[in-house]
One Martini backbone bead per residue (centre of mass of N, CA, C, O) as a GRO file, in nm:
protein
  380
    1UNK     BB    1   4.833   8.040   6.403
    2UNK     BB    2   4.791   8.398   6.463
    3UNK     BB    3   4.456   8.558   6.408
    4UNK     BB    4   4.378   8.897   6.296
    5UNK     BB    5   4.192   9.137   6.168
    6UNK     BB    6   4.338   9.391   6.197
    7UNK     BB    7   4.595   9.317   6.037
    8UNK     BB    8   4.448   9.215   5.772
    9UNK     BB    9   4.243   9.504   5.814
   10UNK     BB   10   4.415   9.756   5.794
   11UNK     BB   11   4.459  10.041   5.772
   12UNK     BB   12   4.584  10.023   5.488
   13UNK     BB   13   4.305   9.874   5.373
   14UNK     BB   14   4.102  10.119   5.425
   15UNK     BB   15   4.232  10.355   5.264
   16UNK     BB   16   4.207  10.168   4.981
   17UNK     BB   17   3.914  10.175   5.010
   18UNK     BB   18   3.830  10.457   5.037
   19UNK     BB   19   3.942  10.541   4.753
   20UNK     BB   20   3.763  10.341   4.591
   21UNK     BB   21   3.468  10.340   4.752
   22UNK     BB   22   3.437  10.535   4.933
   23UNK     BB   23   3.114  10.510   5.119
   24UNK     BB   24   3.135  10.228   5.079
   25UNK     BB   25   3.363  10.197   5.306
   26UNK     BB   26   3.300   9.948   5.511
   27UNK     BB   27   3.366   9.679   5.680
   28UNK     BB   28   3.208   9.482   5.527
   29UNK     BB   29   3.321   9.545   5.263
   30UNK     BB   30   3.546   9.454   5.334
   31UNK     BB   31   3.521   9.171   5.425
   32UNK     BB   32   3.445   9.073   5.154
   33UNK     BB   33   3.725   9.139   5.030
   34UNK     BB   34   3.855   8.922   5.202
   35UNK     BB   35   3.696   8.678   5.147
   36UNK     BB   36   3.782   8.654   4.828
   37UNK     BB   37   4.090   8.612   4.897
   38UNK     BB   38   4.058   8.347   5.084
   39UNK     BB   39   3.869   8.196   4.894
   40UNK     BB   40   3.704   7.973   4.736
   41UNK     BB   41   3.483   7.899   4.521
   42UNK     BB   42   3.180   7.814   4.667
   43UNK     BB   43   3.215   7.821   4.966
   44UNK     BB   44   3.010   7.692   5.244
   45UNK     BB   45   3.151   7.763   5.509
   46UNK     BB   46   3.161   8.063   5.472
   47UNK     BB   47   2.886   8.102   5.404
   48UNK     BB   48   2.734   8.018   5.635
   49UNK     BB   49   2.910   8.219   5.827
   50UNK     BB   50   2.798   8.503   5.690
   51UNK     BB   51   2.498   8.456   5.745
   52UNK     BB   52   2.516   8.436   6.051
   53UNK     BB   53   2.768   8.666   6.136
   54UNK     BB   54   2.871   8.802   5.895
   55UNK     BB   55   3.158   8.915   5.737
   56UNK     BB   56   3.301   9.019   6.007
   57UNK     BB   57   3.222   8.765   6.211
   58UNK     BB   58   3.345   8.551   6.035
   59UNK     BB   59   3.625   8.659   6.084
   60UNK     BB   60   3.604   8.657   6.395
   61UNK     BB   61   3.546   8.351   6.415
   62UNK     BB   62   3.824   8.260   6.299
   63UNK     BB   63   4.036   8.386   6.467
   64UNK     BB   64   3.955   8.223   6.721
   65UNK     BB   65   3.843   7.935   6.612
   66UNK     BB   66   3.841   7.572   6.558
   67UNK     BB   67   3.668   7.278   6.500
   68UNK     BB   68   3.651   7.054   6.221
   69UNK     BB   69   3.538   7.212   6.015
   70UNK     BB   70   3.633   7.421   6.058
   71UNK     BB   71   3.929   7.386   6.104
   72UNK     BB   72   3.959   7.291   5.826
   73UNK     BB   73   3.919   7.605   5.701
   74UNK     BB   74   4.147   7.738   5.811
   75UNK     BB   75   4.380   7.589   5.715
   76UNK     BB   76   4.279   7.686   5.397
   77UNK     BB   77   4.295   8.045   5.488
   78UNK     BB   78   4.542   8.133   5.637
   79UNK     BB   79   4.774   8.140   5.421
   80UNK     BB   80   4.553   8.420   5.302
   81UNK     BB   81   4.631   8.580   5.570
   82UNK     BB   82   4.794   8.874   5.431
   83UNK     BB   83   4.771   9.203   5.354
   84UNK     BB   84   4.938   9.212   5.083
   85UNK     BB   85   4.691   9.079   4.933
   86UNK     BB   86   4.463   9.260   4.966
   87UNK     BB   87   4.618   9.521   4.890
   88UNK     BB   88   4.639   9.391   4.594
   89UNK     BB   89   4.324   9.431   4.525
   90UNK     BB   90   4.308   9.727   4.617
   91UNK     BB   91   4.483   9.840   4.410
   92UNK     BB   92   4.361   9.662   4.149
   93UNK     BB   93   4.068   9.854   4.170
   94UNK     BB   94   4.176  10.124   4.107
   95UNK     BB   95   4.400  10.080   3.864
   96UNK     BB   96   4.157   9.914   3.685
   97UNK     BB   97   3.822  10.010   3.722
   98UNK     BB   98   3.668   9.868   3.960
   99UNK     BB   99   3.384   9.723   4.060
  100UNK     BB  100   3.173   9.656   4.290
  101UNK     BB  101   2.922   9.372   4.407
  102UNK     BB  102   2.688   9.355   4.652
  103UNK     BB  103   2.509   9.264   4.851
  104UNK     BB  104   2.225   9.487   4.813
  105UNK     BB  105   2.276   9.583   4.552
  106UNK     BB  106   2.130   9.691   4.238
  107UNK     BB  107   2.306   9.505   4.074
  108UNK     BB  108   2.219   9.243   4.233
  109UNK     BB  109   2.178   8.933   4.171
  110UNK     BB  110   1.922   8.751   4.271
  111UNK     BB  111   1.967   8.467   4.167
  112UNK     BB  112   2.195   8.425   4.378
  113UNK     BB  113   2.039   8.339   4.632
  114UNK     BB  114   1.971   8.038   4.498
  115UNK     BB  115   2.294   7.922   4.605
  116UNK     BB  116   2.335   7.972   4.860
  117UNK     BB  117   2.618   7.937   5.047
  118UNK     BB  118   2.750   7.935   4.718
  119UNK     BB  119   2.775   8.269   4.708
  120UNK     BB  120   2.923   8.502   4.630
  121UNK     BB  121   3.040   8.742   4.803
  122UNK     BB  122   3.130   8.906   4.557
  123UNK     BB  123   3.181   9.147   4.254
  124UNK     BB  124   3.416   9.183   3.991
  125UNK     BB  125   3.394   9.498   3.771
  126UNK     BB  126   3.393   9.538   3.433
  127UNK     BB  127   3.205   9.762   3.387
  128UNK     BB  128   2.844   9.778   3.365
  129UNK     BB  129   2.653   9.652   3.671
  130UNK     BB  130   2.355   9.667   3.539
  131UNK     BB  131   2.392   9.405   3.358
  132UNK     BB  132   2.331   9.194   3.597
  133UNK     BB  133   1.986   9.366   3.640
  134UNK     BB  134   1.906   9.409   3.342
  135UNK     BB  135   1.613   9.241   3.286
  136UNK     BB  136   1.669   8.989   3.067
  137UNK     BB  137   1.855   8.631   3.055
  138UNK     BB  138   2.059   8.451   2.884
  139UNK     BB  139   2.272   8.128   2.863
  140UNK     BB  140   2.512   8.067   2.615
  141UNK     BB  141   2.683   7.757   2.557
  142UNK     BB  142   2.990   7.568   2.505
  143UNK     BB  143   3.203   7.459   2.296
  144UNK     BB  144   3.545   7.537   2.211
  145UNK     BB  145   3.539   7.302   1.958
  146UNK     BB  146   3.343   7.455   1.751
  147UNK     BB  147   3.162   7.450   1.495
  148UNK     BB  148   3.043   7.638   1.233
  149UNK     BB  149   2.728   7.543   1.331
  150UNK     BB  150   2.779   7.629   1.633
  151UNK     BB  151   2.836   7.959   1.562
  152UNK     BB  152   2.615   8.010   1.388
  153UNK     BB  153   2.391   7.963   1.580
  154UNK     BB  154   2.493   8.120   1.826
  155UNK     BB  155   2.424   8.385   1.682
  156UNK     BB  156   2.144   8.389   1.608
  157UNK     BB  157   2.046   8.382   1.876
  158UNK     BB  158   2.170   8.610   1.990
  159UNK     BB  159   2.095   8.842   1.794
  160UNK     BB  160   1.789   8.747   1.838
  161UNK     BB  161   1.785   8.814   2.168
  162UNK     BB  162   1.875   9.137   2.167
  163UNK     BB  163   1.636   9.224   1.968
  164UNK     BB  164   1.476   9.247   2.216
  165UNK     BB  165   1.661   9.270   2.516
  166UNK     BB  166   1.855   9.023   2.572
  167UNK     BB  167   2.070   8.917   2.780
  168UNK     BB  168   2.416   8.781   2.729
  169UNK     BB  169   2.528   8.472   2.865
  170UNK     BB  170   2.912   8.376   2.946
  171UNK     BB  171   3.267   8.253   2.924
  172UNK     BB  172   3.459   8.380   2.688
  173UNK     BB  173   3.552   8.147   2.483
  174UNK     BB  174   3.572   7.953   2.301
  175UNK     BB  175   3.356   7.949   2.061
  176UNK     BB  176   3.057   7.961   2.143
  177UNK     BB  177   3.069   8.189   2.357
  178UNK     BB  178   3.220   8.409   2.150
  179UNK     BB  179   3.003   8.403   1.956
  180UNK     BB  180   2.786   8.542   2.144
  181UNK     BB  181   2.884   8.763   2.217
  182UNK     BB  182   2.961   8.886   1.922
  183UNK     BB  183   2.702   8.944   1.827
  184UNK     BB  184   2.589   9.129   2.035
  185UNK     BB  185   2.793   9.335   1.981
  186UNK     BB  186   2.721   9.371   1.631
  187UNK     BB  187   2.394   9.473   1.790
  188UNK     BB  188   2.445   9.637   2.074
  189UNK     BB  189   2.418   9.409   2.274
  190UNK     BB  190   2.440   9.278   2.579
  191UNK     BB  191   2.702   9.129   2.764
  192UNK     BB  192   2.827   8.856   3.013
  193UNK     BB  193   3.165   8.795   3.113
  194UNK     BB  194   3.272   8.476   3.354
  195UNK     BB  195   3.534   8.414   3.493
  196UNK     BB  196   3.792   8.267   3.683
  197UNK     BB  197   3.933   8.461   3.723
  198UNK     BB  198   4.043   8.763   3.737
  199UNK     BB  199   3.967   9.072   3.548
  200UNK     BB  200   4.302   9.129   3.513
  201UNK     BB  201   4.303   8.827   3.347
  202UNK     BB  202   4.364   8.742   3.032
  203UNK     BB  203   4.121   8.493   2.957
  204UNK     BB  204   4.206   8.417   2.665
  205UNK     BB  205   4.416   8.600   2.469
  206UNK     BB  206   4.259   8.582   2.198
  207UNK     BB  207   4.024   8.776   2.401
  208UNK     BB  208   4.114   9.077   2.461
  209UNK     BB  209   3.945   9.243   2.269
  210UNK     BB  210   3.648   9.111   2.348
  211UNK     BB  211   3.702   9.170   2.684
  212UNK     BB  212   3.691   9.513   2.606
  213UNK     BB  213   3.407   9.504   2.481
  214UNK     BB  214   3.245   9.433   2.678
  215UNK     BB  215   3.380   9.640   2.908
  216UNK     BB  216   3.208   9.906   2.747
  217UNK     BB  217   2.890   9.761   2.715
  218UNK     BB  218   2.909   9.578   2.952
  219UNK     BB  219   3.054   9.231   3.132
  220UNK     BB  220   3.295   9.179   3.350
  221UNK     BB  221   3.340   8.874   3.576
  222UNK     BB  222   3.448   8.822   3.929
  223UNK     BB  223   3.477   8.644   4.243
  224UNK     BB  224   3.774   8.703   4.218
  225UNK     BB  225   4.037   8.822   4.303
  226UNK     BB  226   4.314   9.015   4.204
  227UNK     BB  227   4.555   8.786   4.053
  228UNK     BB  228   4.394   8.527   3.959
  229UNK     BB  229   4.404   8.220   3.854
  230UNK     BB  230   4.327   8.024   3.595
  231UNK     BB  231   4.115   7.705   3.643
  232UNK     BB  232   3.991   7.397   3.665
  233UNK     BB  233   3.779   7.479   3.901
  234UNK     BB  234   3.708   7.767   3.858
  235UNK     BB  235   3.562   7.721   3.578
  236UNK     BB  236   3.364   7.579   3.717
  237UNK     BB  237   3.228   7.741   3.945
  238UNK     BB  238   3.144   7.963   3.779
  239UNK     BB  239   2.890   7.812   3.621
  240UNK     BB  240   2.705   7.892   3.819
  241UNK     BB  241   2.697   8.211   3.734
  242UNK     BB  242   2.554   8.141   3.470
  243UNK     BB  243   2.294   8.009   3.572
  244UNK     BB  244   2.187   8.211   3.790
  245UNK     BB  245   2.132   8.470   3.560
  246UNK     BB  246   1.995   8.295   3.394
  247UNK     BB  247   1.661   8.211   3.282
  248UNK     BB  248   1.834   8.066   3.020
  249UNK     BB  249   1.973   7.778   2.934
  250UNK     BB  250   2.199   7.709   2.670
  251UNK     BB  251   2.307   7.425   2.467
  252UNK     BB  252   2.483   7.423   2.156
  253UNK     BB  253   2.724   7.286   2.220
  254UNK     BB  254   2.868   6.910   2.319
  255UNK     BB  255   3.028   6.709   2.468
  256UNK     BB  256   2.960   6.444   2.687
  257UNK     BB  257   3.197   6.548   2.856
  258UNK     BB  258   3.124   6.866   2.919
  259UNK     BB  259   3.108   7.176   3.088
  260UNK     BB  260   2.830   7.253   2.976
  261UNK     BB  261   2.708   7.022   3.173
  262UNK     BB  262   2.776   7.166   3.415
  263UNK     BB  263   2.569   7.407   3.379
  264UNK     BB  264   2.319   7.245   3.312
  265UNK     BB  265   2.324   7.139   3.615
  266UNK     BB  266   2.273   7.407   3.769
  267UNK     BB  267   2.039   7.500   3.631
  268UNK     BB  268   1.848   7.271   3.710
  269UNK     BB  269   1.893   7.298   4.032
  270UNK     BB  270   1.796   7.617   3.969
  271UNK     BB  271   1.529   7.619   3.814
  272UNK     BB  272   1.566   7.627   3.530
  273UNK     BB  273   1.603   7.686   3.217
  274UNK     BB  274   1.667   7.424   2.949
  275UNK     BB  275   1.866   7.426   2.631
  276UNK     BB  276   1.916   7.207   2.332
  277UNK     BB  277   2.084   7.176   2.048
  278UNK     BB  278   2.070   7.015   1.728
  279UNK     BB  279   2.277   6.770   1.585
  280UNK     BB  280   2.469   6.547   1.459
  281UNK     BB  281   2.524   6.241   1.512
  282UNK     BB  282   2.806   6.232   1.385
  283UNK     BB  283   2.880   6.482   1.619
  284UNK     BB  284   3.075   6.492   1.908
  285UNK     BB  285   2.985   6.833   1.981
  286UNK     BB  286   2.637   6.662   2.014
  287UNK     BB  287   2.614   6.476   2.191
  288UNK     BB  288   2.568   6.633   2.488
  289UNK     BB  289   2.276   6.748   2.377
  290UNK     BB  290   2.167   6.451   2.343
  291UNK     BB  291   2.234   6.416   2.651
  292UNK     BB  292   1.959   6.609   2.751
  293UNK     BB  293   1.741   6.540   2.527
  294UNK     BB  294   1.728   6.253   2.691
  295UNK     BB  295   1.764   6.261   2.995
  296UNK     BB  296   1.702   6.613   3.089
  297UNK     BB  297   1.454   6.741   2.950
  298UNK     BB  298   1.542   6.928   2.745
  299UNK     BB  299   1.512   7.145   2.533
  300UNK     BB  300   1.427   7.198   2.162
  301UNK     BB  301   1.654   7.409   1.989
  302UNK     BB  302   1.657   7.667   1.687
  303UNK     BB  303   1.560   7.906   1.815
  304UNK     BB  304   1.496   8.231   1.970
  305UNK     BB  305   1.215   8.173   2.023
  306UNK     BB  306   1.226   7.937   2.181
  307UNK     BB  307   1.374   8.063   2.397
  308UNK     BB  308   1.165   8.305   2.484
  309UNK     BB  309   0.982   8.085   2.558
  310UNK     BB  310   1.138   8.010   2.831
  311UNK     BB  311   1.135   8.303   2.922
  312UNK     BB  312   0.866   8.426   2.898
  313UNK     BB  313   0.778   8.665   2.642
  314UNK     BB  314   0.573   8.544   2.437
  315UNK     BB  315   0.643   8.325   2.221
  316UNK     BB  316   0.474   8.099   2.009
  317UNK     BB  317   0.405   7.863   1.896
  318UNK     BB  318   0.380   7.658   1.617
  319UNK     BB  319   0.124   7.522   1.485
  320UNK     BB  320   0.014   7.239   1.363
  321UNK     BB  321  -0.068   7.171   1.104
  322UNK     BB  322  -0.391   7.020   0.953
  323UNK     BB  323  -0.471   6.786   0.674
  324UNK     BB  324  -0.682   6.694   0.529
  325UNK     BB  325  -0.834   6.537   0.277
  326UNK     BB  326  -1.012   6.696   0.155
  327UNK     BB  327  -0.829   6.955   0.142
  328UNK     BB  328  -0.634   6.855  -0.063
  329UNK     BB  329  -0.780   6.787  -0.304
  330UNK     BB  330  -0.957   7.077  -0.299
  331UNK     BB  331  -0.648   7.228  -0.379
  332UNK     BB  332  -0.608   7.044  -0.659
  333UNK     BB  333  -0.853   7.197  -0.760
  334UNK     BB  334  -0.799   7.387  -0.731
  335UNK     BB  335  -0.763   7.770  -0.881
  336UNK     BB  336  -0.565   8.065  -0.963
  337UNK     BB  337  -0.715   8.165  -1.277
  338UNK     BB  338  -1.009   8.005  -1.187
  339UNK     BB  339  -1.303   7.997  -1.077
  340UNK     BB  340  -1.520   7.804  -0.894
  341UNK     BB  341  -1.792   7.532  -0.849
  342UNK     BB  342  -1.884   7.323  -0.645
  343UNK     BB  343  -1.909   7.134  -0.889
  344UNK     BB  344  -1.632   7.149  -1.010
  345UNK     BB  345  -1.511   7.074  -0.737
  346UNK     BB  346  -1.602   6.814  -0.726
  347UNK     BB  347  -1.567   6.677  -1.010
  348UNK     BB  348  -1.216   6.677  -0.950
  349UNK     BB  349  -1.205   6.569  -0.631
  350UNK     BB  350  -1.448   6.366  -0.585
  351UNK     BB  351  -1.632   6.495  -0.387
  352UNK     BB  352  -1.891   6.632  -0.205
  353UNK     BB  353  -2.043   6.899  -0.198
  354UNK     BB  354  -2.063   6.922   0.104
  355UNK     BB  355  -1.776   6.878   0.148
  356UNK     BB  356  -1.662   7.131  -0.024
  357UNK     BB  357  -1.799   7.344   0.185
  358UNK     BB  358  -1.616   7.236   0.432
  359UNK     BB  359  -1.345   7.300   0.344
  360UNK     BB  360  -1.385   7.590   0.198
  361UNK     BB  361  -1.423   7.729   0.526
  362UNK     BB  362  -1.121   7.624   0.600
  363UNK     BB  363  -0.955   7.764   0.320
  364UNK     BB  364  -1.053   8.053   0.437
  365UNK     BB  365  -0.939   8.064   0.722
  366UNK     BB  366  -0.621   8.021   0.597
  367UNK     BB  367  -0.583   8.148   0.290
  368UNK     BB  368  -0.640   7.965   0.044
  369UNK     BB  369  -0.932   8.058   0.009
  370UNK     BB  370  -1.165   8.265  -0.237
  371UNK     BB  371  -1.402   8.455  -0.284
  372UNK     BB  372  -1.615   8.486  -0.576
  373UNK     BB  373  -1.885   8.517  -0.771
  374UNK     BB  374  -1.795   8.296  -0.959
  375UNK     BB  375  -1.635   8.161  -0.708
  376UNK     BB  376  -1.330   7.945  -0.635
  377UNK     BB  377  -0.956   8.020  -0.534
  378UNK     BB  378  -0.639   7.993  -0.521
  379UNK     BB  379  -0.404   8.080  -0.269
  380UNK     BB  380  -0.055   8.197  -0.271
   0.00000   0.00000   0.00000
């Protein structure tokens, strides 16, 4: 089969994009929107490819042929190298007000840099794109089969890291997903949906009123073009970019061999932060969540603070406060009702007076108690 690069980006094809993209219709740009046509998610042959030829000479680099590994990876995108696919792509970006976000844009996540050869290609946005670049993200994924307290706990934390400003990312799933989406949602906090297949795609249908609010407020994406359908291996290739624009996974609840598991494979390759909610040990959809705090040194989280503290946002843990054996004596001495003096409180507590005045030193410092005149009270 003989590829021209000509006939596959042709008149037909710069005209669509010129109409859709305007003065950002440059020929590269069409490259990139052509590979994406052809590839699938994550394709290394490819990405390996247009980092060193660029994407139109990666291009015309095809179209030459060649053997072994190229050879293979031809055999594999010929099939889809046809103007009516492309134009088919490039019609359903005007249609459909899809936005483009290509490497170099400033919408474009640096964090995707990070997965080098297997970065998307593009990336096709229904909604607002500087979603993907503005602030701090965590993604928060989980099982699609998710208990009421796994959806309880996901909205917990969703809701209370909106109210910081932080972007929540998920893939729009049943479940836990959802959950996380919808409380962002109704806190007007952002938040970005990485689809499987194409953005015109929705999927799954139960989530269609959830995915055109996502994209009126953030952002919906898919690196495949439009009108590819979800997969299970699109599924799985996906969650490399909810872990890689997330400065921290959390998986909320995940069965043993959950996709979640596979998403925070992901974030720990790309030297992200990861953390797993702890759930009932008899129940089936946090056994995941316990082998990552088991197995794969996953932080245990419980709150937003907990995120925010991944995030490096400023979060302080909560100090364990040490109660020594003479501090409880002398708190069980000590009346909120009536003053007392260190004779009257050594004699209750059993201390010596010298114990009783440095005990009472440090619960005046945590605020448990307060000296009067006549002597010393305990605050409730």
């Amino acid at each position: 089969m003989t590829l021209s690069v000509a006939a596959f980006c042709d008149g037909r094809a710069r005209e669509l994009a010129a109409q859709w993209l305007g003065d950002r219709a440059t020929p590269e740009a069409l490259a990139r929107i052509a590979w994406s046509v052809l590839i699938e998610p994550g394709d290394s042959v490819a990405g390996e490819l247009i980092a060193r030829d660029s994407p139109l000479g990666a291009l015309e680099h095809v179209a030459r042929g060649g053997g072994g590994e190229l050879g293979e990876a031809v055999a594999r995108w010929a099939p889809r190298w046809q103007p009516a696919l492309l134009h088919a792509a490039l019609e359903q970006g005007i249609r459909r007000g899809i936005a483009l976000v290509v490497p170099g844009d400033g919408a474009w996540p640096r964090g995707f840099d990070d997965l080098g050869p297997h970065a998307p290609v593009c990336l096709w946005v229904k909604g607002d794109p500087s979603a993907l670049s503005d602030g701090v993200a965590a993604s928060i994924v989980g099982a699609r089969s998710a208990t009421p307290y796994g959806e309880h706990v996901a909205g917990l934390i969703s809701g209370d890291l909106v109210r910081h400003g932080v972007t929540i990312v998920s893939g729009a799933a049943y479940g836990i997903d959802g959950a996380a989406h919808r409380a962002a949602l109704q806190l007007d906090g952002r938040t970005v949906a990485f689809v499987a297949g194409g953005v015109d795609r929705v999927y799954p249908a139960g989530h269609a009123n959830l995915l055109q609010q996502i994209g009126a407020t953030g952002a919906v994406v898919a690196e495949c073009a439009p009108g590819t359908t979800p997969t299970r291996w699109r599924f799985l290739a996906r969650n490399r970019l909810i872990a890689a624009l997330g400065a921290a996974t959390i998986v909320v609840e995940a069965g043993y061999r959950s996709g979640s598991i596979n998403t925070a494979g992901h974030a720990a390759s790309l030297g992200r932060a990861l953390g797993a909610v702890p759930g009932p040990v008899t129940s089936s959809t946090s056994a995941g969540c316990h082998r990552l705090l088991r197995d794969y040194d996953a932080v245990c989280v419980t709150s937003a603070d907990d995120v925010r503290e991944l995030l490096g946002l400023g979060a302080d843990p909560v100090p364990l406060v040490y109660e020594s054996a003479a501090s409880v004596r002398l708190t069980d001495a000590l009346s909120d009702r009536r003053a007392l003096t260190v004779a009257e409180l050594a004699q209750r507590s059993g201390l010596s007076p010298s114990d009783v005045q440095s005990a009472l030193g440090l619960l005046h410092l945590s605020g448990t108690a307060a000296e009067r005149p006549d002597g010393w009270v305990l605050v409730r």
